[in-house]
N, C-alpha and C positions, 0 to 999 in steps of 0.2 A: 474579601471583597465578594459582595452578591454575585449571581449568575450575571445579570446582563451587565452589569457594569464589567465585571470581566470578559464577555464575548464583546462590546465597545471597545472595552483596550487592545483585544488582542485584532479585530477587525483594525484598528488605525497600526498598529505594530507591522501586518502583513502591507499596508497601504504605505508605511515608509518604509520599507522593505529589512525592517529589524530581524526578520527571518521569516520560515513558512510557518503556515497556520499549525502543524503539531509543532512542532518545537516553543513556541510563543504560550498554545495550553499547556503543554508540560510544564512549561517555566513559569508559569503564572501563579504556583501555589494556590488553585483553586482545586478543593479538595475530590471531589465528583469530576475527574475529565469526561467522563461520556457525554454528559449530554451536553457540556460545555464545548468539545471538540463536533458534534452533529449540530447545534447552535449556529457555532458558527460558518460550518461549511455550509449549510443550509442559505442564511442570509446570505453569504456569497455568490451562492446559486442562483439566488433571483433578486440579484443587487441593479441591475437596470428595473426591473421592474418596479422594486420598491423605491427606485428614486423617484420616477414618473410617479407615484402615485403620492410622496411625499409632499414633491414641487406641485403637483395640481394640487393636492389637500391645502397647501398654503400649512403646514404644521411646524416648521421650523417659525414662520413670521408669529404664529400665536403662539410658540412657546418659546421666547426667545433664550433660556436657559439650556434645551435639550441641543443636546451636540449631535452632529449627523450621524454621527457609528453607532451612538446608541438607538438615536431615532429608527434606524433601522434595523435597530435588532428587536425595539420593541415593537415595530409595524408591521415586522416578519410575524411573530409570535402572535398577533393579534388578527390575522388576516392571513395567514399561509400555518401557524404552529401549531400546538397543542393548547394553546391559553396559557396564562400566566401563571405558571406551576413551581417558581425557580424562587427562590428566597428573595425576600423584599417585591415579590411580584404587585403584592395589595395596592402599594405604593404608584407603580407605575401602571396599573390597571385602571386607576382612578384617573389619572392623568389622561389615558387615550380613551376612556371611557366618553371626554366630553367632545372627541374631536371622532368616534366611533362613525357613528351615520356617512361623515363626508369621506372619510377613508374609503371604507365601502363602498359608497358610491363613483369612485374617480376607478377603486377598481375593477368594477362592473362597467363602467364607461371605457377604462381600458380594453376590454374583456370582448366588448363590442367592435371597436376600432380597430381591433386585429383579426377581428372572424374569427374567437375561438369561444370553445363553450369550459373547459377549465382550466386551473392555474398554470398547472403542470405545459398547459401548450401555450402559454404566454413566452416560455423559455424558447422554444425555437423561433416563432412569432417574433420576439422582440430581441432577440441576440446580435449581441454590437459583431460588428463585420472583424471577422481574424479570430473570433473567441473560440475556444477550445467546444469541439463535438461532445455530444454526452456519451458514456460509455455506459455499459449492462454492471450493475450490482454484480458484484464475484465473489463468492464467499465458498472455503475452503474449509472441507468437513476434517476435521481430525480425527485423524485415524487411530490415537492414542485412546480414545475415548469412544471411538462408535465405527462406524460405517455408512457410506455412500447410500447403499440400499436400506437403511435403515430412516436414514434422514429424509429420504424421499418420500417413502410410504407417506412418514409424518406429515411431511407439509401438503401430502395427498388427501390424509385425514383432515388435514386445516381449510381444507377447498384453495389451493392451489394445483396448478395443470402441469404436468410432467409432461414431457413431447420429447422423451430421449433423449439421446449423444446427437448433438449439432452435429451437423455434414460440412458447415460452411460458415463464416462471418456473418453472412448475411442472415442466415437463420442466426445468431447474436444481436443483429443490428435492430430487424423487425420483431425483436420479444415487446409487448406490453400486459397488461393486467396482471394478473395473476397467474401466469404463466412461468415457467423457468425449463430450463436444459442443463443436460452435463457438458462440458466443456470439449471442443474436438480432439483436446491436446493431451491436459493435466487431465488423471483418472479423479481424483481426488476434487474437483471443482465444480463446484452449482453454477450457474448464471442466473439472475434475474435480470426484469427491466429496471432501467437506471434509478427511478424512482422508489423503490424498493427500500423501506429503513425498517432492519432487521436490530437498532442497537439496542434497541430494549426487548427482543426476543430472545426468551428463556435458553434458546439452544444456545445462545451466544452468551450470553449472561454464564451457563454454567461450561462452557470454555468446549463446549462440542462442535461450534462453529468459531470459523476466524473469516473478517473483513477484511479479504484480502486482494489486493487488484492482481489481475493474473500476470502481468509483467513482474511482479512482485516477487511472483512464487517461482520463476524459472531458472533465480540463483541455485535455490536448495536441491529442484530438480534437475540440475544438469549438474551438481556436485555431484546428490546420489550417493554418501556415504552408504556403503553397505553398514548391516548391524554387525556392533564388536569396534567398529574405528573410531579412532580419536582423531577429532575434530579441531579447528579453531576457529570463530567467529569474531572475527576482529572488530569491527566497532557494530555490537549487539543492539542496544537498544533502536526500536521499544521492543524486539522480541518476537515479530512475526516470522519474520527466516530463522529464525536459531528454533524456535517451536516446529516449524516445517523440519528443518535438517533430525530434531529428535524425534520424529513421525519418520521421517526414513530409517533412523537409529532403530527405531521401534524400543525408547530407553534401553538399550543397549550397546555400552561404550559411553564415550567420554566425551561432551563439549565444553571447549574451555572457551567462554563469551567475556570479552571486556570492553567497557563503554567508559570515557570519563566523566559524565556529567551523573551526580551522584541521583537526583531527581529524576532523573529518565529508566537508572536504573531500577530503585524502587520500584517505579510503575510494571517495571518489565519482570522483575521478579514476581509481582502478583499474575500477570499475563500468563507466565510458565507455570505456575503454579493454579491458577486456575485450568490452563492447557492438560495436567497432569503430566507437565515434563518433569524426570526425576534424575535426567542424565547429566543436567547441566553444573556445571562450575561458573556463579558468576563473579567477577572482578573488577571493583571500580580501579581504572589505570589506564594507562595509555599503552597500547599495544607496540609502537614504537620502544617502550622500555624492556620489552619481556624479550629475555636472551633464547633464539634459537635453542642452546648451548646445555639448557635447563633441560634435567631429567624427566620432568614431569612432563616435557613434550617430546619426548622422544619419539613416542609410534604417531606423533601427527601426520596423518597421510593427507588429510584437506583441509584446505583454509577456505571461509567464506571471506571476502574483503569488500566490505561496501561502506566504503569508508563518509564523512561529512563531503557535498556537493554543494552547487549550486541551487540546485532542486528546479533546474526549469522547464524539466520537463514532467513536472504534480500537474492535475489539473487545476487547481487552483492560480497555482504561478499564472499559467499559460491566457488568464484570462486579465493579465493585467496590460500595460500599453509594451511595444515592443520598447518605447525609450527606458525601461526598466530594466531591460536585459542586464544581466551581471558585469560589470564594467572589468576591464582586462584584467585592470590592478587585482582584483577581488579572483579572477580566472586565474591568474600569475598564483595567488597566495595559496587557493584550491590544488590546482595543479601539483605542486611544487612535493604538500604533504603526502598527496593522493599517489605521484609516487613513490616518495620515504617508504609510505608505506607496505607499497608494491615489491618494493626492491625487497625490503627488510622480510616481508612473507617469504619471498623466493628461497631465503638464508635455510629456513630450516630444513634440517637436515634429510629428513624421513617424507617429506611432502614430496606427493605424487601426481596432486591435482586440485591447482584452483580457480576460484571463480570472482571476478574480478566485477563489479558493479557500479553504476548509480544510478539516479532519476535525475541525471542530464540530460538536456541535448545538445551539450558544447562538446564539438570537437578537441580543445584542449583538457578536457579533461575525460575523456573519454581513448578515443584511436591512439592521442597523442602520447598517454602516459602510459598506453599499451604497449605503445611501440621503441618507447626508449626503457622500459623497463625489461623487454627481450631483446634488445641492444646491448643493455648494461651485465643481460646473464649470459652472455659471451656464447650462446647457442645451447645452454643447458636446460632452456625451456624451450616452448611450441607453442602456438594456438594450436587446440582441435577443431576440427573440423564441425559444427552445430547445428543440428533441424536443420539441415538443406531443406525443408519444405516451409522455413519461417520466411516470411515476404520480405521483410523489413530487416538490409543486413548494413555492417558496418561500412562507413564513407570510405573508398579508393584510397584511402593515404598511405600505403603501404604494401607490401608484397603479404598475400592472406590478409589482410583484414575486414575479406570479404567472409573470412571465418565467424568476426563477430555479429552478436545482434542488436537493432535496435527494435523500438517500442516507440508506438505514437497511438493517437486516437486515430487521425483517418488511416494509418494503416497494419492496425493489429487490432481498434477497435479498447485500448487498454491506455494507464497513463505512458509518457514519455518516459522511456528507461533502454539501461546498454549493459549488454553482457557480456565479459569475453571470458570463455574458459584457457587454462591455462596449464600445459603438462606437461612431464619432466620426460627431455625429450629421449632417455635411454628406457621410457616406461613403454613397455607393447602392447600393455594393456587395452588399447582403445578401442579394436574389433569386441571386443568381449564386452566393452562398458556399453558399446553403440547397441550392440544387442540386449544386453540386458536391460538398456532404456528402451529401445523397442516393445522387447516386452512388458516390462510397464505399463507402456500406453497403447496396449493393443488389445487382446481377449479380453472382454467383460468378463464372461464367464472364469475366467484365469481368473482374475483380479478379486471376484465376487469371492473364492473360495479361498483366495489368501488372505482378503480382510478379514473375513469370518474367521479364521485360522489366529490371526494375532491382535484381534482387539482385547481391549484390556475386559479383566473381570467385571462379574457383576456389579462388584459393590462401587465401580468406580461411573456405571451408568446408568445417564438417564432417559437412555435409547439404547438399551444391551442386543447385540445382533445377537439375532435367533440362527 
């Protein structure tokens, strides 16, 4: 199937709620996800807009064959995209070609009617009341492959503006143009303004950057397998966290990643391997099957677990109507796995420390299946204690579950996501882990002469730190 007829399908897929917007491109067998997967988040992004300029063009009445998903993928692309570049483009270039001038027009009449002078401030200008904040582009240097200061210079050299390590949210909030920051938190973390599409930038292209939202990356970083551990990544795909967790590995040691849906895995295998992960073991299979019991996990000391959700706290979801919210039954069936598969983590034998995830904002899947899966380990596990300086912590349901964290736009500035770490409670280790995540995310200068210290060789870069 052409590009836009697949960003149309998968645009009406997320509108009857068949699932979220990656899972829909994953599953679409369209051979290119990038720019199918930026397609569509894109239209989404200024899906009021392009209705308004639709319904005034009058373009659905004079074509009455073009179906609305598509029409606004092709009125994005024609008026907000790069032009018609996607397979069969000719076809439908010709088509808005004769309806071109009034398009334009009705958007420039928009354009007016709200006081602004470009596209980009139509979005706040016209934003439906309840819809999800915009967040800063975040993107995560791998450290398998390059370094922080290295990547900087670059984008210095590109005429973009450096202004430091943020002090605060707010230095986050007010980034525009060509500007970006490192992150207050993560050492490892760019920020741009929201606007910012890096998917067709070489750094990312050749796996030295990853698009990653920073609620994203706080699993891997609050595991923190040291290098030499053996890991488990329970449901991997696509591959951003298990690529983080082997950048903490620094490929050294063992992650054992299993996803069931064999298409996602694919993709995730190119992802690590364009990433230069070499530690990984992946396994189509349900994690649910794989026996504690098995020698080959023997030294697992940490699980990642971030299991299928609801996803309603993506920003995408968050822009749909609240009558869409996930219905219980569907929270009942979530739930229920979410903790199988909690319990079942706890079993192995050697685990020390895990990390419990998703991009909910349901309580029952979230606090709840925290709290009956350290119910069910009869006092052999704990919360730890996490960022007492994160703003946004988990809902009063339970004695500690002020341990866990949540993630929102208005208040982390990130998508909606929950994190609870989890630890075997005869381990004493957690003074020593607290500090050496401290330092982590403290001395630049520390930090500068460790990356330097374990980036990968030259032959593997296309930014070799000096």
């Amino acid at each position: 199937m052409a590009l836009y007829a697949t960003a149309a399908s998968v645009l009406a897929g997320v509108e009857e709620r068949r699932g979220s917007v990656r899972s829909l491109v994953y599953s679409s067998g369209f051979q290119n996800v990038k720019p199918l997967y930026a397609l569509v988040c894109e239209t989404r992004r200024f899906d009021t807009v392009l209705d308004a300029v639709i319904t005034r063009a009058g373009l659905l009445r004079a074509e009455k064959k073009l179906r609305p998903h598509l029409a606004k993928v092709l009125v994005y692309e024609l008026l907000l995209g790069k032009g018609f570049q996607g397979s069969g483009g000719g076809r439908w270039k010709a088509l808005l070609d004769r309806h071109q001038a009034r398009l334009k027009a009705e958007l420039a009449r928009l354009k007016v009617q709200r006081g602004v002078s470009c596209n980009e401030d139509l979005l706040e200008a016209g934003a439906k009341p309840g819809s999800a904040p915009q967040v800063p582009r975040y993107v995560r240097v791998n450290t398998l492959k390059t370094c922080s200061d290295d990547v900087v210079d670059y984008f210095k050299r590109k005429g973009f503006f450096y202004q430091g390590r943020a002090s605060s949210l707010e230095d986050l909030r007010t980034l525009e143009g060509k500007h970006f920051l490192l992150d207050p938190l993560l050492p490892e973390l760019l920020v741009f303004p929201a606007q910012t599409d890096l998917h067709e930038h070489p750094l990312y292209l050749a796996g030295h950057l990853l698009l990653q939202d920073k609620a994203s990356c706080l699993p891997a970083m609050l595991l923190a397998p040291p290098p030499g551990s053996h890991v488990i990544d329970a449901c991997a795909a696509p591959g951003n966290k298990t690529s983080h967790l082997a950048a903490f590995l620094k490929n050294q040691g063992k992650i054992f990643a299993f996803d069931l849906d064999a298409k996602r895995l694919a993709s995730m295998a190119t992802l690590l391997a364009r990433a230069g992960v070499s530690c990984c073991e992946l396994a189509e299979g349900d994690f649910l099957a794989v026996s504690p019991s098995d020698p080959r996990y023997a030294q697992v000391q940490y699980i990642l677990l971030d299991p299928s959700c609801s996803g309603s706290g993506m920003l995408s979801r968050q822009l749909e109507e609240p009558a869409k919210a996930p219905s219980q039954e569907r929270l009942r069936t979530l739930a229920g796995f979410q903790l199988r598969a909690l319990c079942h983590a706890l079993t192995f034998p050697a685990l020390k420390r895990l990390v419990y995830s998703t991009c909910s904002l349901c309580q029952e899947e979230n606090e709840d299946v925290v709290q009956r899966a350290l119910e069910e380990s009869s006092g052999a596990f704990r919360l730890a204690p996490t960022l007492p300086s994160w703003p946004h912590r988990g809902l009063k349901t339970f004695p500690g579950a002020e341990h866990c964290l949540r993630a929102s736009p208005e208040a982390t500035l990130t998508g909606g996501f929950f994190v609870a770490v989890i630890e075997r409670a005869e381990v004493s280790s957690l003074a020593s882990h607290a500090e050496a995540l401290a330092q982590l995310i403290s001395s630049p200068a520390t930090r500068r002469k460790k990356r330097r210290k374990t980036a990968a060789g030259p032959g593997q870069h296309l930014l070799p730190c000096s």
